[in-house]
Every structure is written in C-alpha cells, then in structure tokens.
C-alpha positions as CSV (number, residue, x, y, z in Angstrom):
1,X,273.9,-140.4,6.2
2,X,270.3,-141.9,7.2
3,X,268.6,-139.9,9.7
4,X,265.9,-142.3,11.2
5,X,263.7,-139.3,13.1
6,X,261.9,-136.6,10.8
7,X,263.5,-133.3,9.2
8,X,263.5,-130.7,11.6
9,X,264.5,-132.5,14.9
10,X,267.2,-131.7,16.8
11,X,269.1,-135.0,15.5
12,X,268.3,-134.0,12.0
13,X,269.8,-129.8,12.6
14,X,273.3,-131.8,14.0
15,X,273.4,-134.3,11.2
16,X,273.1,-131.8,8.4
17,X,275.4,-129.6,10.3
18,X,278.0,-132.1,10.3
19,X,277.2,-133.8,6.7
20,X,277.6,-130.1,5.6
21,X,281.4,-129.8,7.0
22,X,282.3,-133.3,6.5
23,X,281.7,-132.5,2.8
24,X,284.0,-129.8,2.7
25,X,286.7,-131.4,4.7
26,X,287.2,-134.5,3.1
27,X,286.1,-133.1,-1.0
28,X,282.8,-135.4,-1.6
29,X,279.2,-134.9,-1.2
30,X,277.7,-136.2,1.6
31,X,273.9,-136.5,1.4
32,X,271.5,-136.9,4.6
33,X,268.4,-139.0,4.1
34,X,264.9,-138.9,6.6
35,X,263.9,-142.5,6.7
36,X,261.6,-142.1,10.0
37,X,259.3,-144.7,12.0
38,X,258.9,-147.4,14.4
39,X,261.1,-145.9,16.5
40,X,263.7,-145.3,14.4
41,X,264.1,-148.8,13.6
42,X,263.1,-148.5,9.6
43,X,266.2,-146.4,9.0
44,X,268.3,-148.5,11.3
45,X,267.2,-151.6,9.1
46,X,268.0,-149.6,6.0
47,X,272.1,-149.3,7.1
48,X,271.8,-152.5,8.8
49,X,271.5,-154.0,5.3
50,X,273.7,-151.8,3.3
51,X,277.0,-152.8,1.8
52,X,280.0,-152.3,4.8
53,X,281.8,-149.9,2.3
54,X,281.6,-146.9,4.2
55,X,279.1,-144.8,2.0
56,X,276.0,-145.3,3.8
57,X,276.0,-144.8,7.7
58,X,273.2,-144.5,10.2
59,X,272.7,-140.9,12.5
60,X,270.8,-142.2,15.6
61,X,269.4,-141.6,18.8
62,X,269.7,-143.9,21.6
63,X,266.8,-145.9,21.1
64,X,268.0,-148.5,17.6
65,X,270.8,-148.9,19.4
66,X,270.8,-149.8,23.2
67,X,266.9,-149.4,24.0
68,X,264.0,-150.8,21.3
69,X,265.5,-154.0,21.9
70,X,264.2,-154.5,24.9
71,X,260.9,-152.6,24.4
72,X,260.1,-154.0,21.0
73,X,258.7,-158.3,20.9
74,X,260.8,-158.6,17.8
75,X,263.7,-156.6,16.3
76,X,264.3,-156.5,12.2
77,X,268.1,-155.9,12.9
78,X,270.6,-157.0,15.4
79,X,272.0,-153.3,17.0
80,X,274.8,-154.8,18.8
81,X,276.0,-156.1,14.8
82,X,276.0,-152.3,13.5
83,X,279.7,-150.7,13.7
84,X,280.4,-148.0,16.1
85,X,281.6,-145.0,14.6
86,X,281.4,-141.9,16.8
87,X,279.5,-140.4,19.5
88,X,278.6,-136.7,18.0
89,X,276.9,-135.5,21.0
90,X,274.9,-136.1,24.6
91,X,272.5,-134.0,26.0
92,X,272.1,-134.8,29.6
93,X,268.3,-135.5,30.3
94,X,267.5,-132.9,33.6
95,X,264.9,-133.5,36.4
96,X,262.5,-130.2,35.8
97,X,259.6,-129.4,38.4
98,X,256.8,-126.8,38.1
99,X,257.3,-123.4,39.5
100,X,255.7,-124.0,42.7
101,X,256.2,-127.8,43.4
102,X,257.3,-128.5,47.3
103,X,260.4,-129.8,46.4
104,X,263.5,-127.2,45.1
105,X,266.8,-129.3,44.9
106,X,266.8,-133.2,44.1
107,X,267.6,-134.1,47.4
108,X,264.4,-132.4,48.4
109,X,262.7,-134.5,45.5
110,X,263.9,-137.7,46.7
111,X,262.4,-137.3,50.3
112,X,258.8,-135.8,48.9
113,X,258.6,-138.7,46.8
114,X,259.2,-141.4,48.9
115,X,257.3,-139.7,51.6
116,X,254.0,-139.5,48.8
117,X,254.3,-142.8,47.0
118,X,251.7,-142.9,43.9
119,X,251.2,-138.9,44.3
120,X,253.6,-137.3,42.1
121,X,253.1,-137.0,38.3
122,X,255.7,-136.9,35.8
123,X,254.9,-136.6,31.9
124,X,257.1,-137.9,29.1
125,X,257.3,-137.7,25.1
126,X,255.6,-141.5,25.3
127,X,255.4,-144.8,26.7
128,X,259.1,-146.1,26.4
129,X,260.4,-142.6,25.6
130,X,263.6,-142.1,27.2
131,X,261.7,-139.3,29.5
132,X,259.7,-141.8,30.7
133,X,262.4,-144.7,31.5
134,X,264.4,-141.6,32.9
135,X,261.8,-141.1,35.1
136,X,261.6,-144.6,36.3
137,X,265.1,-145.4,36.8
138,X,264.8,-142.6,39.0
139,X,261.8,-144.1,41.0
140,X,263.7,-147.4,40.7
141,X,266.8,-145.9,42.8
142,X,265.5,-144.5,45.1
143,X,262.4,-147.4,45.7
144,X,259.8,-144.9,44.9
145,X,256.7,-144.6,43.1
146,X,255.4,-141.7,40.9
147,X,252.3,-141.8,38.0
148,X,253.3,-141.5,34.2
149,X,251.3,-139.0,32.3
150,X,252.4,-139.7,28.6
151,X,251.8,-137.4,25.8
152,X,252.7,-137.1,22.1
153,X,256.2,-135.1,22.0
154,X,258.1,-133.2,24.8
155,X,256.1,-129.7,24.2
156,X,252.6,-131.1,25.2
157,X,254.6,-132.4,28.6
158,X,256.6,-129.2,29.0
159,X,253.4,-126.6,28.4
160,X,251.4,-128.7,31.1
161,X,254.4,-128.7,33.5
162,X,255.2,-124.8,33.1
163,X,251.3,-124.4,33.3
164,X,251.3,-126.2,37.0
165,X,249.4,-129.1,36.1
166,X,251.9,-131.6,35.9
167,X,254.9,-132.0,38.5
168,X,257.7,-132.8,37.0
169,X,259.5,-133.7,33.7
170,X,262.7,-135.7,33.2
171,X,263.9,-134.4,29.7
172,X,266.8,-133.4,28.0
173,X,269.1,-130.3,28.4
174,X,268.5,-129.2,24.5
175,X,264.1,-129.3,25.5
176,X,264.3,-127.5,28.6
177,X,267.3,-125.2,28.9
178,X,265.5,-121.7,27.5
179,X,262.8,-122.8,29.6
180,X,265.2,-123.1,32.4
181,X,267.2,-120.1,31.5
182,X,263.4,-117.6,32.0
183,X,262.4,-119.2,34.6
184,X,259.5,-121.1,33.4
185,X,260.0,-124.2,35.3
186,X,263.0,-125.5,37.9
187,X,265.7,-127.5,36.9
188,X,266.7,-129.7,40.0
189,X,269.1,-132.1,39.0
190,X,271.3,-133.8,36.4
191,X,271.0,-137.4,35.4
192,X,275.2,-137.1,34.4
193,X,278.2,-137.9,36.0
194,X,279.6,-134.6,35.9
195,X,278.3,-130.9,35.3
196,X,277.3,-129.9,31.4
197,X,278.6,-126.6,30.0
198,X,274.8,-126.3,29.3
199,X,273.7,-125.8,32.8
200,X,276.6,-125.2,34.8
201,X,274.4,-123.9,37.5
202,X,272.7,-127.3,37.9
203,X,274.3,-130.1,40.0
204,X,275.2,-133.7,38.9
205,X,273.9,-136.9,39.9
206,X,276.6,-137.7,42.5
207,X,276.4,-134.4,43.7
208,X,272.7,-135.3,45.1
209,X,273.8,-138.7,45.6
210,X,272.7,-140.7,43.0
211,X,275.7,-141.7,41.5
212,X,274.5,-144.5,39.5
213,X,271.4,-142.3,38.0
214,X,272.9,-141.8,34.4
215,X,270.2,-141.1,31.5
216,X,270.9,-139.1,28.5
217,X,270.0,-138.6,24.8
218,X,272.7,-139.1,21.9
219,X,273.8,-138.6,18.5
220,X,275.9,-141.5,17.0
221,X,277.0,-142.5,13.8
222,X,277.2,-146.6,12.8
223,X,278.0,-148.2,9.8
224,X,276.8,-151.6,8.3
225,X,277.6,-154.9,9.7
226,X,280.6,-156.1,8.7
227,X,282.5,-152.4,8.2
228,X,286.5,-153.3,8.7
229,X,287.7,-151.8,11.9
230,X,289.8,-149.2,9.3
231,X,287.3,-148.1,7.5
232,X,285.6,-147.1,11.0
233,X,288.4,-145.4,12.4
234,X,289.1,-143.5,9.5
235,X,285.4,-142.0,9.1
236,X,285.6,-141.6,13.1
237,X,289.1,-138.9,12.2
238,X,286.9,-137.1,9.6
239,X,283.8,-136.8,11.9
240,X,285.8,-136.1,14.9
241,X,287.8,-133.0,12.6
242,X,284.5,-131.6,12.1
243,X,283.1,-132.2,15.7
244,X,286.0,-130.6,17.4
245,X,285.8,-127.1,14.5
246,X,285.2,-124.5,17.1
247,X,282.1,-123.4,15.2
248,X,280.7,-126.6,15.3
249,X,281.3,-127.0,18.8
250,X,279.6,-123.5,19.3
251,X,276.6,-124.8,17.3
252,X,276.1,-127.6,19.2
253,X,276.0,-125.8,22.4
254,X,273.4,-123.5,21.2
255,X,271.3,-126.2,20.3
256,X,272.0,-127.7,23.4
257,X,274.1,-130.5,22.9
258,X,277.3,-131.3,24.9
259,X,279.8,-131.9,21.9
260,X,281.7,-135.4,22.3
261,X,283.7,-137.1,19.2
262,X,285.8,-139.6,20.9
263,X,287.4,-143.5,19.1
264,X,284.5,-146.0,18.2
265,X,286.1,-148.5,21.1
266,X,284.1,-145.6,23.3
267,X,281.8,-145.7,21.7
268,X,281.3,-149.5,21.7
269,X,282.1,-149.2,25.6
270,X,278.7,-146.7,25.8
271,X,276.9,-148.5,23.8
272,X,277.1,-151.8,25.9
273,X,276.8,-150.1,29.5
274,X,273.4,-148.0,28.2
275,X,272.1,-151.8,27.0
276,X,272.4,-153.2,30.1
277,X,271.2,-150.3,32.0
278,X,267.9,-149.6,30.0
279,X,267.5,-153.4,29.9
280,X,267.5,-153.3,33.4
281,X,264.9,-150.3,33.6
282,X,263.1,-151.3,31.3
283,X,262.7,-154.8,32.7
284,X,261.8,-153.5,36.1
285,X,258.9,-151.5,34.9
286,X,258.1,-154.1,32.4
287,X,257.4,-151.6,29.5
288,X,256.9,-153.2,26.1
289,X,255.9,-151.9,22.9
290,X,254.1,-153.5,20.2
C-alpha cells in the first residue's frame, strides 16, 4: 500500500491500521510505503505505473484523484485511469468560527457574510487545500465574498482561529472535533448530506439550507490501470471485512473518521461527482498551482 502523505498523518494512522488487519485476515504481509510530495501526486504516479496484479495499490486523499487535476498545468498520471477499489473513510469538513464571532449557527453565517462582503477571514492548510476550496464553494453558493488567509498545515489556522484573530475555518471533523468537544471554537455547520456520528450535535447542510454544499476529506484505495474488475472486487471484500471489524470501526471514530467500505461502482460514482464539483469550484475561483 503506497501512502502518498507523510508518516504520522491521519491517512497514514488508517492505512496502517487497516494493512495491519488485512494481513491477518487474508494470511500475507501487507507492507505500507510513504512516498510523499507534489500533492500526493509522486505516490499516485508510483501505482499509476505498477503492474495491475493487485500487489501494489495506492491509499489517497481526495486530491490525486478528483482535485490536482484541475489545480495542477500538467498531470504525470491520468486519475480517472486508476481502478477504484474502496472508500475507507470520509471525514466531513465542518464550518468552525471563533468563540466570539457575530454569527452562531450557519444560517446566521450566511446573512453576516453577504451583508460584509470582503470582511470576513477564513484560513486554510494552503492555496488549493480542500479548506480553502471548501471555503469557496461556500462563498460561491451563497454569492458571497470572504478573504483567504493561508497557512502551512491546519494547526497554524486553527491556533489563530481559537486565538480570535481569524474568523472562521472550514476543516475537517478529525482537525476540529476535540477542539469542538472543549469549547475552543464553534462548530456551525456541516458540509454533508446527512449528520456524522462525529458531531451529532451539529446540523447538515440541508438542514441550513444548502443542500448542494458537500465537501469532505477521504480515504480510498486504487489500484493500477488496467486491474480486472475481479481482482477489484475481491480486494474491495477483504478491505471492506476489515473496515466493518467493530474495532476498526471504533478506531476510526476516535480518530475522527466516519467509517465507509462500500463496492468500487460507489466508489467510481464518488469519484466522478467530486471531479466535477471541485472542477467547478475550482474554476470559479480560478486557483492554479504550479
């Protein structure tokens, strides 16, 4: 399993997890391998060029599959070539406000922003982070405007929020929920469909009325270009064995990831609704990265 973020990440903690009982349920090692950068493209390019035999797949985030293709001027792999596998796991990203900003429910957000266009700060882990393209589908639906204060990494953001010096922060569950759970900040909204075990307190985007406002971060597995459509589906029924072991599923909750398995032909379905979505977003705000 190629990892394409660093050791120590959250996507790093479920992909060991899994490898660990995957190993033990079907009898063979499985080893997990960092190959971090650009995005996460260089280990994305290292299972886009494997052998489709089913012994090397890619663990991934959203962004090598349905986002840097529209930040990045040229890609080194084709994503929409790599076989889905199995979703592992979504973490809902969360609209989080400082203590003391005006605005206590998303509703209320919605009207202060569009009633202060340009005044509002919101920080994110980067320029094209999925914090920050959160953050702008948001000011997209709703036709208002708000400043992006990047930083390096989701704890800069979230220490100048909590610290009132920054207004609001559009992360995921797994970065702000022990924030959320003392109090350090307010957690005013889902960007999900429906409410997450994680927050149950915290109301989903058509509760606010935002149906269409739908941004989270993932864990997926793909294989190789060119994996047979059995080889898929029988690594999906080993994954989704381990997914669904109720201490798995615990483990994932306390890291603050919703836990999802599901077939790959969900998975493919995801995969081509987020491109189009972040394509769109992205387009609008016309973000590009180098």
């Amino acid at each position: 399993m190629v990892v394409n973020f660093p050791p120590g990440g959250s996507l790093d903690v479920v992909t060991r997890l899994v490898s660990q009982k995957l190993s033990e349920h079907v009898g063979q090692p499985v080893v997990v391998e960092n190959r971090a950068g650009a995005g996460g493209n260089i280990g994305a390019l290292a299972v886009a060029t494997a052998p489709p035999d089913g012994y090397t797949l890619l663990s991934t985030p959203p962004g090598p599959l349905t986002i840097n293709q529209s930040l990045y001027k040229e890609m080194p792999f084709d994503p929409a070539r790599l076989v889905p596998v199995i979703l592992m796991a979504a973490m809902p990203n969360v609209i989080t406000a400082r203590n003391d900003f005006p605005a206590s429910t998303a509703r209320e957000l919605v009207a202060y922003v569009k009633a202060h266009p340009g005044k509002v700060t919101y920080g994110s882990q980067g320029n094209g982070s999925t914090s920050h393209l959160t953050a702008q589908m948001f000011a997209t639906l709703i036709g208002g405007e708000m400043v992006h204060v990047p930083f390096r990494g989701e704890g800069p953001a979230l220490i100048e929020l909590m610290a009132g010096r920054l207004d609001l922060f559009f992360g995921n569950t797994a970065s702000v929920m022990k924030y959320h759970e003392a109090r350090q900040l307010k957690v005013l909204g889902l960007s999900w469909p429906r409410r997450s075990p994680l927050m149950p307190d915290v109301p989903a985007a058509p509760e606010y009325g935002m149906p269409d406002f739908v941004a989270s971060a993932w864990f997926a597995i793909a294989a190789p270009p060119g994996t047979p459509a059995a080889l898929a589906s029988r690594i999906n029924t080993a994954i989704g064995d381990v997914v669904r072991m109720p201490e798995v599923r615990d483990r994932f909750l306390a890291l603050g990831s919703e836990p999802i398995a599901g077939t790959p032909g969900e998975m493919a379905s995801m995969l081509t609704a987020e491109r189009a979505r972040w394509k769109k977003v992205i387009d609008s705000a016309h973000v590009k990265l180098d």
